[in-house]
Phi, psi and omega in degrees: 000162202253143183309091168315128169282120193289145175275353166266013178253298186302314151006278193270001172282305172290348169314295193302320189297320186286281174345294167297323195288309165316311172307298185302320172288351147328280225267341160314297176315320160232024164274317183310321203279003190273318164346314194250337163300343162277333173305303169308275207276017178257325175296321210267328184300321181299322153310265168354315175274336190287282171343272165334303169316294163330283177314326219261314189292322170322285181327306170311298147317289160298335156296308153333279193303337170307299187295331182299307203293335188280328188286303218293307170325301172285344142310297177320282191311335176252049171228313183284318157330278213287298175314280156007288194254347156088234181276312178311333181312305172350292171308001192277310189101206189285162166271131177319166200255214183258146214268159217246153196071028199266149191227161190091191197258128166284299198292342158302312195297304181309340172276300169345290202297328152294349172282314190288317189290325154281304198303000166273135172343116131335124200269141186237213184299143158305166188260170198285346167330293171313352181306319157332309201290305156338291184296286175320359176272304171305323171290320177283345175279302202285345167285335182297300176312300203303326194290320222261344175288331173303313192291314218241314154314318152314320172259352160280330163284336164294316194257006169063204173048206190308300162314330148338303220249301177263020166262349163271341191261321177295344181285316156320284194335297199300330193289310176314309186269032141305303178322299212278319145352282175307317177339277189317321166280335188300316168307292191313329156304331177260338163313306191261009166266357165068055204222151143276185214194080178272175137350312184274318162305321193286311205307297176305000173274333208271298210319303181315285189296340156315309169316321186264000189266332183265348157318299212267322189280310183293332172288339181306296199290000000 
């Protein structure tokens, strides 16, 4: 049979009871609060990368767009280049592309470069010097034409029939658009003086080769 428990036994026995009951709740108590202090600081990390996340793509964005804005200026600017050198352009290519380990403000460089680029010449009419050369672009086109109108008159009279008949008015035709001709060497002439092939320079390529076409048409006759 089981002994009775003396009332200084049962004492400490509720003593003892109390005491673990006081722990467990202790320790319940900082299990809770460490629970929620991780929980807390598992929320504000969790805010902090949502932030961070944020700010990067902003960033991300903007540099796109920084980069768009930067290829099409500098597309504009080797495009006005390219205007710029004429016939010489040719040799340029493609506009480079961004050069690596490059450091600084792109747009500041892109002002530089828009800077350098109003401070160059403008290209402007050819000088009158050059008229000669002019006129001979006019003369030789329109001789060039009248020989390929020659040409075409010739082979109409040779084969007869139909070519007979529509091989002089194209020999006409080609001979009339001599003049228009000489255009094509007056540029490459203003190409390479880095010059335009204004109004005055064509009239003295057209005036010329007119003279001679109509020359070369009256010597015909």
């Amino acid at each position: 049979m089981n002994e009775p428990v003396t009332s200084e036994s049962y004492a400490a026995h509720l003593r003892r009871l109390a005491e673990l009951t006081a722990q467990a709740a202790a320790q319940r108590a900082e299990a809770v609060g460490w629970h929620d202090r991780q929980c807390a600081a598992a929320e504000r990390a969790v805010r902090e990368a949502t932030e961070q996340v944020h700010q990067a793509e902003a960033e991300v964005a903007e540099a796109t767009e920084l980069v768009e804005r930067v290829d099409a200026e500098a597309a504009h600017l080797w495009q006005v280049l390219r205007g710029r050198l004429g016939a010489g352009a040719r040799r340029l290519g493609d506009p480079p592309g961004a050069a690596r380990n490059a450091s600084g403000d792109p747009t500041m460089l892109l002002d530089g470069a828009r800077e350098l680029l109003d401070r160059t010449r403008q290209p402007g009419d050819l000088p009158g010097s050059v008229n000669p050369l002019l006129a001979l672009c006019g003369v030789v086109g329109a001789v060039l034409a009248y020989a390929v109108g020659v040409g075409a008159r010739t082979l109409g009279e040779r084969y007869g029939g139909d070519l007979a008949v529509g091989m002089p008015v194209i020999a006409l035709v080609v001979s009339l658009l001599g003049p228009l001709i000489g255009l094509g060497p007056a540029k490459l002439l203003a190409d390479r003086r880095h010059a335009l092939l204004g109004p005055r320079p064509m009239t003295v390529v057209l005036v010329a080769g007119l003279l001679t076409t109509a020359l070369l048409l009256a010597l015909r006759l």
